[in-house]
C-alpha positions as a LaTeX table, in Angstrom:
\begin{tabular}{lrrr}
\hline
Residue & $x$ (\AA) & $y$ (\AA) & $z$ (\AA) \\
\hline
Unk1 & 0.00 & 0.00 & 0.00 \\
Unk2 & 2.94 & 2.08 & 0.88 \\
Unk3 & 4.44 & 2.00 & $-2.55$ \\
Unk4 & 1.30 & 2.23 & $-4.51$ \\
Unk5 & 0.40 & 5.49 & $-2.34$ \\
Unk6 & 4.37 & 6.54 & $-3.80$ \\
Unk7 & 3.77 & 5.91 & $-7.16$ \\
Unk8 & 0.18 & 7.60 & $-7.62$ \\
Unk9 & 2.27 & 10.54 & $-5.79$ \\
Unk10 & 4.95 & 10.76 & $-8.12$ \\
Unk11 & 3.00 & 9.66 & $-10.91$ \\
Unk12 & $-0.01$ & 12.34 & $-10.86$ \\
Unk13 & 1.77 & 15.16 & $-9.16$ \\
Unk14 & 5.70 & 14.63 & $-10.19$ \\
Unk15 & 6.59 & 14.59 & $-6.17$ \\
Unk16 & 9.27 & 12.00 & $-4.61$ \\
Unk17 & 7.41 & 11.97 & $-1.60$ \\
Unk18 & 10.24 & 10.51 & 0.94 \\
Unk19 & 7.98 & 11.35 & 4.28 \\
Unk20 & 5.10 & 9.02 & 2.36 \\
Unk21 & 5.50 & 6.00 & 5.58 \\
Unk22 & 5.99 & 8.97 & 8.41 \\
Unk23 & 2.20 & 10.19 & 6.77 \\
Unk24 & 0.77 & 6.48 & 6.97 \\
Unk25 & 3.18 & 5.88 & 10.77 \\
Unk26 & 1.28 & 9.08 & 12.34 \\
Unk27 & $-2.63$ & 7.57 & 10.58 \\
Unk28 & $-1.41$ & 4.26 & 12.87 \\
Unk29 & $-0.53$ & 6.15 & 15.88 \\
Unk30 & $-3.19$ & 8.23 & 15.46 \\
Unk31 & $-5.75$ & 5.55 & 15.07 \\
Unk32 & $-4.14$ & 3.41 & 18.03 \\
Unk33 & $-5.28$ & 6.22 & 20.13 \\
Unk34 & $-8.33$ & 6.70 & 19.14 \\
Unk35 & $-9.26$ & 3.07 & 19.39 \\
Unk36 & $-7.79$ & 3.34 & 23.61 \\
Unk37 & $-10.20$ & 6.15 & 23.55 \\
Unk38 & $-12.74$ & 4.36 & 22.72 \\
Unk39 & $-11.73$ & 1.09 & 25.00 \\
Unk40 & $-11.83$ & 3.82 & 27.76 \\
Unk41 & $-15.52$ & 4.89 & 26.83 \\
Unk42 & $-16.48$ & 1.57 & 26.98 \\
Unk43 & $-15.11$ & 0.11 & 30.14 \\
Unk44 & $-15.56$ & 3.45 & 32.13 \\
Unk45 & $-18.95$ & 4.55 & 30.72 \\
Unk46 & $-20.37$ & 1.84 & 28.52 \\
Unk47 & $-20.61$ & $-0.86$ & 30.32 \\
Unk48 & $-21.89$ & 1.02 & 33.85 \\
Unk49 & $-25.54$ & 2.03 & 32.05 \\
Unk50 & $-25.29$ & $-1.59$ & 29.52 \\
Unk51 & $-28.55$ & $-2.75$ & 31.64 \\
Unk52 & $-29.81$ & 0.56 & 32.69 \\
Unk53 & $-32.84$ & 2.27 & 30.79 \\
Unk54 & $-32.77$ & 3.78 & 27.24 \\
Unk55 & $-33.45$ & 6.92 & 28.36 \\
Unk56 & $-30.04$ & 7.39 & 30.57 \\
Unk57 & $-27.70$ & 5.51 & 28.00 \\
Unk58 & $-29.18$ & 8.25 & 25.78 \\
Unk59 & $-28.10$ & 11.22 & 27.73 \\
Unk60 & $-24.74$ & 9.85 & 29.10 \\
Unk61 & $-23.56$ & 8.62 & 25.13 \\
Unk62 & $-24.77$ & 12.17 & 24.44 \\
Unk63 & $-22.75$ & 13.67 & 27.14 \\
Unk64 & $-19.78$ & 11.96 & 26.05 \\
Unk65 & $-20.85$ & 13.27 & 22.44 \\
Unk66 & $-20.75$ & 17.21 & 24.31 \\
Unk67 & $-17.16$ & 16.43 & 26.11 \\
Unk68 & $-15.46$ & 14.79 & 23.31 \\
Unk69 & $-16.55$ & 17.81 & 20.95 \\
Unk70 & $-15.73$ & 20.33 & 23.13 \\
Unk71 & $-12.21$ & 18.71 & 24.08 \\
Unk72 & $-12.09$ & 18.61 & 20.10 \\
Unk73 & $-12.66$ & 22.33 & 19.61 \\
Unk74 & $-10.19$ & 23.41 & 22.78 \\
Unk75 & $-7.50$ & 21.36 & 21.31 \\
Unk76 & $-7.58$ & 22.06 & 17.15 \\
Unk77 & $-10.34$ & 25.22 & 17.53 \\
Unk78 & $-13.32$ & 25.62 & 15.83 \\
Unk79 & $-13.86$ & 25.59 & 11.94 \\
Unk80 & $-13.38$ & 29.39 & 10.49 \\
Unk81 & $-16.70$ & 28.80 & 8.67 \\
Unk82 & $-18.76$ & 28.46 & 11.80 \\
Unk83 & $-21.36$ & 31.66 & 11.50 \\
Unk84 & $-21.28$ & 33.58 & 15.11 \\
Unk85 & $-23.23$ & 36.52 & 14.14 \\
Unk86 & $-27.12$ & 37.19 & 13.21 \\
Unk87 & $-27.62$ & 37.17 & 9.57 \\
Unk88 & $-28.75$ & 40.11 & 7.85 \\
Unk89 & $-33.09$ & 39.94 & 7.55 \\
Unk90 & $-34.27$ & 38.77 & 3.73 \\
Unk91 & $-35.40$ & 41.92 & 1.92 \\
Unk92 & $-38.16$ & 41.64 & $-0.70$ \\
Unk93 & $-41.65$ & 40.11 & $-1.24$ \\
Unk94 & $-42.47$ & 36.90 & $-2.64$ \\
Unk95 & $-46.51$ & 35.68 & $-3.45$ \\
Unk96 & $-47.22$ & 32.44 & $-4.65$ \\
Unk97 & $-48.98$ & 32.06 & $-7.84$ \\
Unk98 & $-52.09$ & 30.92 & $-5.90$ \\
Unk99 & $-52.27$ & 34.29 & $-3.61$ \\
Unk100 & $-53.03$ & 36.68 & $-6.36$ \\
Unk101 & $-55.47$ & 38.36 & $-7.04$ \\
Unk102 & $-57.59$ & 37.97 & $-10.51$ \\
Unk103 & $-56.84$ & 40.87 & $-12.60$ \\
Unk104 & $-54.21$ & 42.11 & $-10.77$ \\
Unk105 & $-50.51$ & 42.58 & $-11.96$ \\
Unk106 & $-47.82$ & 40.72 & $-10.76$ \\
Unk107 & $-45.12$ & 42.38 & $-8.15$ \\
\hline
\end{tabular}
């Protein structure tokens, strides 16, 4: 996989790519930890509410959910993209065909 990944690099985009297996050693480590983060969600939180009522395993996964993204956004910040002001009110009229009036024009 390694040197296929080289050789569509080189190929397509005339790069020697030399850091190619750091890129796919940090997706490993990366995903390693991700998979003890979720081992740790399941042993600590999981497996406590495994018997307990829908309702609860509901709100405690979705707590998780509200930790987790908030962790995400302290440690790599939010997207520039996210909209944090009001937007501006629609100007202009719009009538559907079926609200005129006979006889009447349009606008």
């Amino acid at each position: 996989m390694v040197a296929l990944g080289l050789t569509l690099i080189f190929g397509v985009m005339r790069i020697l790519n030399i850091a190619h297996g750091s890129l796919y050693a940090w997706g490993g480590y990366f995903a390693a930890t991700l998979g003890l983060l979720g081992t740790v969600l399941e042993f600590a939180l999981l497996r406590r509410i495994l018997d307990k009522d829908p309702i609860l395993q509901l709100l405690v996964t979705f707590a998780a959910f509200m930790v987790l993204e908030d962790l995400q956004r302290m440690i790599w910040g939010a997207p520039r993209w996210v909209a944090r002001s009001r937007p501006s009110p629609i100007t202009g009229r719009w009538r559907p065909p079926w609200a005129s009036t006979p006889g009447a024009s349009p606008g």
